[in-house]
Biopython code that builds the backbone (N, CA, C, O; Angstrom):
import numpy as np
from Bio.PDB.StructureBuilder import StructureBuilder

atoms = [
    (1, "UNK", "N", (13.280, -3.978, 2.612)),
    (1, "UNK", "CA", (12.402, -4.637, 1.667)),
    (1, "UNK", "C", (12.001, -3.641, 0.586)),
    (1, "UNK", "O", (11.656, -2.554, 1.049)),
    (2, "UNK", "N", (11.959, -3.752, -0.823)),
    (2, "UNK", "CA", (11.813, -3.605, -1.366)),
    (2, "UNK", "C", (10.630, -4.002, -2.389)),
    (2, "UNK", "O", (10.983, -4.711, -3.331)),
    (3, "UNK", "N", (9.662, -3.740, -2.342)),
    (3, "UNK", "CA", (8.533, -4.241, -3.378)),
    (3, "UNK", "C", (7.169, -3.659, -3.876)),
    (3, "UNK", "O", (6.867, -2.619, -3.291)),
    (4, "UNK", "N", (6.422, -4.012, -4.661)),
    (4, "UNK", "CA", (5.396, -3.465, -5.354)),
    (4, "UNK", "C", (4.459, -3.955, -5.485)),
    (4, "UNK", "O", (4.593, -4.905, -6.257)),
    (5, "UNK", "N", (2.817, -3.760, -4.900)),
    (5, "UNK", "CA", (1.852, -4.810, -5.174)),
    (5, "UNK", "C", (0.422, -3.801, -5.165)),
    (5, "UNK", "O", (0.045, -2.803, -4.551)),
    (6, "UNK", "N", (-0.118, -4.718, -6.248)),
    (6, "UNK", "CA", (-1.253, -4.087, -6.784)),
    (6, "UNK", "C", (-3.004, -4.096, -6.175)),
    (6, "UNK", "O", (-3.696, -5.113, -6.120)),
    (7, "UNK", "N", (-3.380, -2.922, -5.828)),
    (7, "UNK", "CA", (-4.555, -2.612, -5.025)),
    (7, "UNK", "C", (-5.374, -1.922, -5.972)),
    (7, "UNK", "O", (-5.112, -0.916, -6.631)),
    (8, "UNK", "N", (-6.619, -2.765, -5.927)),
    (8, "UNK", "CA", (-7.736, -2.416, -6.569)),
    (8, "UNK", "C", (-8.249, -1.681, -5.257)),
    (8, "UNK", "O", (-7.956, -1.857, -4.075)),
    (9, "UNK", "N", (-9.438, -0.467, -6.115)),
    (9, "UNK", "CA", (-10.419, 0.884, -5.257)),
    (9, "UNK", "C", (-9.604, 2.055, -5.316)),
    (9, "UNK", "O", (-9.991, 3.045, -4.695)),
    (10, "UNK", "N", (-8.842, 2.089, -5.778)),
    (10, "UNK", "CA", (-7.559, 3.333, -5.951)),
    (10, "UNK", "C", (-8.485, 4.219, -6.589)),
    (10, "UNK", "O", (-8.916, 3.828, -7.673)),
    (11, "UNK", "N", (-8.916, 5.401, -6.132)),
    (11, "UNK", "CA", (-9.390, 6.046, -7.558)),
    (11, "UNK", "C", (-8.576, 7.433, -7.754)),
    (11, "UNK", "O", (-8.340, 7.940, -8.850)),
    (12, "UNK", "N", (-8.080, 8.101, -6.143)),
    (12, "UNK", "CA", (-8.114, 9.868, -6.016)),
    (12, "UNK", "C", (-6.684, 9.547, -5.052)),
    (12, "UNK", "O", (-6.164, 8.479, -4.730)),
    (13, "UNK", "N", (-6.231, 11.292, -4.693)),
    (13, "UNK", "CA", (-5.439, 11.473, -3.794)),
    (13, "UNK", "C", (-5.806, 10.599, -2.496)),
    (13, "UNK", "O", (-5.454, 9.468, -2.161)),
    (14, "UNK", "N", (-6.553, 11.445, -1.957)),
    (14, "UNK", "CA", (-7.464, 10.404, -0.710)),
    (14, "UNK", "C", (-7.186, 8.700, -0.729)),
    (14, "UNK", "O", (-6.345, 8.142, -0.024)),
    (15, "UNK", "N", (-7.774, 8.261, -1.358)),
    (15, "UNK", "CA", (-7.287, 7.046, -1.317)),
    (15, "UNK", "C", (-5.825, 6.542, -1.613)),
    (15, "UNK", "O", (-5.443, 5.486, -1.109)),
    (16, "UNK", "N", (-5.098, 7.206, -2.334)),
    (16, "UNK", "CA", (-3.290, 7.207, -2.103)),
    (16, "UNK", "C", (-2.678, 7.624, -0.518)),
    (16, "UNK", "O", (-1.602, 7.223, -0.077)),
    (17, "UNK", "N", (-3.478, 8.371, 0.083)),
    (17, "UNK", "CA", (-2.958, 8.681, 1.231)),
    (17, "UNK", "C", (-3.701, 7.683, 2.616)),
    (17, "UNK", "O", (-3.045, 7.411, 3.621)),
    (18, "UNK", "N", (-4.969, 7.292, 2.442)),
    (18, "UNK", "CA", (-5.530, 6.303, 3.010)),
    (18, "UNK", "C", (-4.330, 5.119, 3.182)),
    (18, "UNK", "O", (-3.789, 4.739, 4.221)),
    (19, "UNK", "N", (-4.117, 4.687, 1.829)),
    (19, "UNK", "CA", (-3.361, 3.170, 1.525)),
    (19, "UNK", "C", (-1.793, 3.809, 2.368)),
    (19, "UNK", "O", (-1.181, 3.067, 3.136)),
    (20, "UNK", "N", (-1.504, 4.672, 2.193)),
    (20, "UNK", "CA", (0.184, 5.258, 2.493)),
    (20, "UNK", "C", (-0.064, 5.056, 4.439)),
    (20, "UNK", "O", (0.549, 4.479, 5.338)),
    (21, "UNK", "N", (-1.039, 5.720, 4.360)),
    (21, "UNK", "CA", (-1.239, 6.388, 5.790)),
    (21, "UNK", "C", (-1.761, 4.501, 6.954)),
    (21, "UNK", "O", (-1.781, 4.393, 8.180)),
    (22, "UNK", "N", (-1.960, 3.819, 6.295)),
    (22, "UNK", "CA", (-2.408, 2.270, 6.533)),
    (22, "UNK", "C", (-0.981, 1.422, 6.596)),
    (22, "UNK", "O", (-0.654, 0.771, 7.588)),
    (23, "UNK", "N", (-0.240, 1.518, 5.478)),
    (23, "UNK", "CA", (0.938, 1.010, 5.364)),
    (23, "UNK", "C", (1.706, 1.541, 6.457)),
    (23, "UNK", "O", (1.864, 0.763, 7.398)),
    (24, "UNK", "N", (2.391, 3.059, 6.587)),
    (24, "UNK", "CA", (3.038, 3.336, 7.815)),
    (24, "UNK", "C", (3.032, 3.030, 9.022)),
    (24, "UNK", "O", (3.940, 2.843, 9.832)),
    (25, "UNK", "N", (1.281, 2.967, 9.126)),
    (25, "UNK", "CA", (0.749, 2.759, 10.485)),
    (25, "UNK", "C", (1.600, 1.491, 10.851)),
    (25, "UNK", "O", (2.485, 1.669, 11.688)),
    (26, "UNK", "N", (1.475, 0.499, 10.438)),
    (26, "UNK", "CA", (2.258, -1.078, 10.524)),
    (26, "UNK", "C", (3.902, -1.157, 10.263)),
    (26, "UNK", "O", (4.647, -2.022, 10.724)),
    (27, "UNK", "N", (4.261, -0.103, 9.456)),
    (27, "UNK", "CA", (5.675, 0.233, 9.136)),
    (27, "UNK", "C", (6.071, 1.857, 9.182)),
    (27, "UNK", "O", (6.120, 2.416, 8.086)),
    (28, "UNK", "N", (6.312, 2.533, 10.194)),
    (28, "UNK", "CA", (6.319, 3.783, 10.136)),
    (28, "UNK", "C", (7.590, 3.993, 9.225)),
    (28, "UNK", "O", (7.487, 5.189, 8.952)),
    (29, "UNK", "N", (8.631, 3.574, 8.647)),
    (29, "UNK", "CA", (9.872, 4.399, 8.782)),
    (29, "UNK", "C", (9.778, 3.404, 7.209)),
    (29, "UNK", "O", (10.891, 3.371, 6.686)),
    (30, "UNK", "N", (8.837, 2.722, 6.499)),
    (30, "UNK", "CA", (9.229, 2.662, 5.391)),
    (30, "UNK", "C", (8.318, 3.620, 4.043)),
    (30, "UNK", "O", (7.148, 3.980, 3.912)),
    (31, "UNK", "N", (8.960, 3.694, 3.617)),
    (31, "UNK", "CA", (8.480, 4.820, 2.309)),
    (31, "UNK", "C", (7.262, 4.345, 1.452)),
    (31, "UNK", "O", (7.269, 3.136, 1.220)),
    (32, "UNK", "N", (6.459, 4.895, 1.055)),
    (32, "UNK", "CA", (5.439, 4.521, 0.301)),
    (32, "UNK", "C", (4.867, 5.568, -0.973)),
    (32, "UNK", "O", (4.328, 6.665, -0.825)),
    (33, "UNK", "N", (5.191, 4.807, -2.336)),
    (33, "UNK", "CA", (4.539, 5.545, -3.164)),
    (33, "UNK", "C", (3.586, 4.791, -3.992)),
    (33, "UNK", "O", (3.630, 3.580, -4.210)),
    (34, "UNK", "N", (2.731, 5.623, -4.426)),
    (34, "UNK", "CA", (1.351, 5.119, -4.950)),
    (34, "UNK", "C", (0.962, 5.504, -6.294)),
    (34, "UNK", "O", (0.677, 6.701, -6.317)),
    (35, "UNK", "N", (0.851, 4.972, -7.355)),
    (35, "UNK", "CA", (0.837, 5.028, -8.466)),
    (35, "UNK", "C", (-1.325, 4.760, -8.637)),
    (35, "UNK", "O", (-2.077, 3.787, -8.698)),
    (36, "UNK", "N", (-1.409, 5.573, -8.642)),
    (36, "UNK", "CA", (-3.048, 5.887, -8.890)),
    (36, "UNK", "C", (-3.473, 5.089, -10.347)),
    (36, "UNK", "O", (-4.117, 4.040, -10.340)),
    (37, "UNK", "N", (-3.078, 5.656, -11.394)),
    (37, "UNK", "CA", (-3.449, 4.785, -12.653)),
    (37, "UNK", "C", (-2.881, 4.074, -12.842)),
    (37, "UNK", "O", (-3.229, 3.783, -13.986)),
    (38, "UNK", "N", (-1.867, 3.202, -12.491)),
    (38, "UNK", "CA", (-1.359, 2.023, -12.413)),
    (38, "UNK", "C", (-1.838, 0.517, -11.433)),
    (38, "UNK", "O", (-1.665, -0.695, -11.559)),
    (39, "UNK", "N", (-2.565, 1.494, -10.364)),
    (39, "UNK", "CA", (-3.199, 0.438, -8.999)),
    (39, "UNK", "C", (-1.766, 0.298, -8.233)),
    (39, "UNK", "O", (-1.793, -0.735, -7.564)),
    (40, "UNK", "N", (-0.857, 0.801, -8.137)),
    (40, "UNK", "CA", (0.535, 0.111, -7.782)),
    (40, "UNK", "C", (0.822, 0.772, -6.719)),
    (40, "UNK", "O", (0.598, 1.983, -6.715)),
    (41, "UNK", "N", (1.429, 0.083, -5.474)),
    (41, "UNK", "CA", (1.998, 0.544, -4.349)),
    (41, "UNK", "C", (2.994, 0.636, -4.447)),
    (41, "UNK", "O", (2.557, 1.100, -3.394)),
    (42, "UNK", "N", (4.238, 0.720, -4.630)),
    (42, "UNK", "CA", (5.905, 0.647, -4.222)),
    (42, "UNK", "C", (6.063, 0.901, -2.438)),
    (42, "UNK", "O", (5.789, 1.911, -1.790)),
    (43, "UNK", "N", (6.527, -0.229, -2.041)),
    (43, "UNK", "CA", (7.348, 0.157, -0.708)),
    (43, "UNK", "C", (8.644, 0.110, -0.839)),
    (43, "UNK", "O", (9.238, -0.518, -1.716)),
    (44, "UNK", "N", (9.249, 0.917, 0.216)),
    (44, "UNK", "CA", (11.076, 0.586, 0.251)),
    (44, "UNK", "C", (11.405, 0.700, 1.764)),
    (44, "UNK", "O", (11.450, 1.835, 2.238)),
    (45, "UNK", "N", (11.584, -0.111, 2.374)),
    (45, "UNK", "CA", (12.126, 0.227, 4.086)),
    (45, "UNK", "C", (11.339, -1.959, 4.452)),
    (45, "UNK", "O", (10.909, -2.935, 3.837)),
    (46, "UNK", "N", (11.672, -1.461, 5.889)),
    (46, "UNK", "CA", (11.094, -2.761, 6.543)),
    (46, "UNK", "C", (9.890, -3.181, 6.743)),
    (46, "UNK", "O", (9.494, -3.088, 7.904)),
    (47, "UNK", "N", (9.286, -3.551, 6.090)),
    (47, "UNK", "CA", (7.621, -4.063, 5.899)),
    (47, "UNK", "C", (7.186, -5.311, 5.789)),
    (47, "UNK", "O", (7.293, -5.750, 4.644)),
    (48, "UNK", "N", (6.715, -6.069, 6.600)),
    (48, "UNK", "CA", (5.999, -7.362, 6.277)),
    (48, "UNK", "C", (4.806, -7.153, 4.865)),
    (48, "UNK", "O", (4.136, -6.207, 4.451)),
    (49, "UNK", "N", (4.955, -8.251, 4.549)),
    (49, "UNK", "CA", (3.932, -8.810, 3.155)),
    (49, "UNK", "C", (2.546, -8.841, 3.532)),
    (49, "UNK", "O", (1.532, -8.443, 2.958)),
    (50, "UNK", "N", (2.793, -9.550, 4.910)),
    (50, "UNK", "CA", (1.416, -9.784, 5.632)),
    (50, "UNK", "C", (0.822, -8.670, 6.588)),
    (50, "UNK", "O", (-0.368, -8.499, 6.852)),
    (51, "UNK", "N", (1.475, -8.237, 6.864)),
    (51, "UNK", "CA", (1.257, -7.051, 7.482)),
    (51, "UNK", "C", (0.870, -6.041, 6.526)),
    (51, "UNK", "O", (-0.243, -5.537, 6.680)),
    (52, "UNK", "N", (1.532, -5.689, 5.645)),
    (52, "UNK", "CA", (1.091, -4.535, 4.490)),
    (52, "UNK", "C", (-0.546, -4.715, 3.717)),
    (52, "UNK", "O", (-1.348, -3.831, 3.415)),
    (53, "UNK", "N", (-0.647, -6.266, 3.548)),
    (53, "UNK", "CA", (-2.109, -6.929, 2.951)),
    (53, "UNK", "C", (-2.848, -6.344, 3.752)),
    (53, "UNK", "O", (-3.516, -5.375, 3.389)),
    (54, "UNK", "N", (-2.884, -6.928, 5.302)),
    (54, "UNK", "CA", (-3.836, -6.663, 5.869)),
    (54, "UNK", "C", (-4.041, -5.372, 6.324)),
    (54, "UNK", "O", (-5.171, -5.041, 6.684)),
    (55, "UNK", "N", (-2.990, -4.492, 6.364)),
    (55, "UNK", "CA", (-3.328, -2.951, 6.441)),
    (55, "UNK", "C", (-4.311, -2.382, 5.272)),
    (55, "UNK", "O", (-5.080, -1.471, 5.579)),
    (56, "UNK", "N", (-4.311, -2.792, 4.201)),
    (56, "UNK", "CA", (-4.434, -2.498, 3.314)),
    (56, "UNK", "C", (-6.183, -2.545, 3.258)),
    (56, "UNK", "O", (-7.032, -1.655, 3.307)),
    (57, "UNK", "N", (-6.245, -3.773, 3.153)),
    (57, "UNK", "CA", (-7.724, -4.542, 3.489)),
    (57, "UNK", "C", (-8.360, -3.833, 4.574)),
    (57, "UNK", "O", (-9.563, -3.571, 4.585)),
    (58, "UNK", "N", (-7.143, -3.375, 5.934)),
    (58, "UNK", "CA", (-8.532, -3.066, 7.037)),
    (58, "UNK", "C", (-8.824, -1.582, 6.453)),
    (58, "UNK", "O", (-9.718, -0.920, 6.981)),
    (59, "UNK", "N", (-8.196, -1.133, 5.538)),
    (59, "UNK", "CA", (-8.204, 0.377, 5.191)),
    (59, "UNK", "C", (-9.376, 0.295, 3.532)),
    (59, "UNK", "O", (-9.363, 1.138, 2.636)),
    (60, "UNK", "N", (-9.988, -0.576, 3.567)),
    (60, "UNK", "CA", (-11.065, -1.000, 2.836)),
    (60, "UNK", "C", (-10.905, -1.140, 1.391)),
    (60, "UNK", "O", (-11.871, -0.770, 0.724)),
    (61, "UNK", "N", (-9.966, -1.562, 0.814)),
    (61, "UNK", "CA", (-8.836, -1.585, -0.520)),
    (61, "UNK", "C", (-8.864, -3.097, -0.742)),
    (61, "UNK", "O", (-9.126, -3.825, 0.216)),
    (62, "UNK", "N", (-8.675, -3.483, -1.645)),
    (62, "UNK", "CA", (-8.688, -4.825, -2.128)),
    (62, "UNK", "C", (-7.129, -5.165, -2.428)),
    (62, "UNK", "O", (-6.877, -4.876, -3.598)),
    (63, "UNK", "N", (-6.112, -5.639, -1.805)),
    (63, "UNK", "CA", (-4.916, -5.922, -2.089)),
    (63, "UNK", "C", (-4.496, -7.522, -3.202)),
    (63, "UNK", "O", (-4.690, -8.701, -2.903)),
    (64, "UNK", "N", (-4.044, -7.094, -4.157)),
    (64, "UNK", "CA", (-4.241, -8.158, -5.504)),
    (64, "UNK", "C", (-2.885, -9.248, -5.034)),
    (64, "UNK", "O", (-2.803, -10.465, -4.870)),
    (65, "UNK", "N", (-1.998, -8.196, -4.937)),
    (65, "UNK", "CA", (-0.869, -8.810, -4.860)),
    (65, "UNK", "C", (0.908, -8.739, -5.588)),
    (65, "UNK", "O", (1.027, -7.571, -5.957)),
    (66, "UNK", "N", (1.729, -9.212, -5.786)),
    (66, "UNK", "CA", (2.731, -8.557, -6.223)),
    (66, "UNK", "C", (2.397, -8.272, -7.518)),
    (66, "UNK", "O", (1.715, -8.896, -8.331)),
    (67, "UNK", "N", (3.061, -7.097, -7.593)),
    (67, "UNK", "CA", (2.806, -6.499, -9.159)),
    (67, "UNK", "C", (3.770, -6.847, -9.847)),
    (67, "UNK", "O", (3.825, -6.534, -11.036)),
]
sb = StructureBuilder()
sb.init_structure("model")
sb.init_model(0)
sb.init_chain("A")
sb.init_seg("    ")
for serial, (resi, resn, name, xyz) in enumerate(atoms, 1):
    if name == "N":
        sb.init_residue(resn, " ", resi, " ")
    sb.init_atom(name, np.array(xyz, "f"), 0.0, 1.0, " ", f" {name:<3s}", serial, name[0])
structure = sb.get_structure()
């Protein structure tokens, strides 16, 4: 899977690694990069949609949706 979706509360490193470190937890083996002034996640590997939201959310982030 391949995709990109936009999370409001982004402000610092910390919170790029929060959101990364949330995502893996649910998908260990897919890649995650985080675009800080953009709000933008990129994943690439095997990840549910629903699964990634709600990681996201329990990791206290507001997940918008595809970017």
């Amino acid at each position: 899977m391949n995709a990109s979706y936009r999370i409001d509360g982004m402000t610092c490193q910390g919170c790029a690694r929060s959101v990364t470190k949330a995502i893996q937890a649910v998908s260990p083996t897919t890649e995650v990069a985080v675009d800080l002034e953009a709000g933008v996640v990129a994943i690439t590997g095997p990840a549910d949609g629903d699964q990634v939201k709600r990681a996201v959310e329990d990791a206290g982030f507001d997940f918008v949706g595809p970017a």
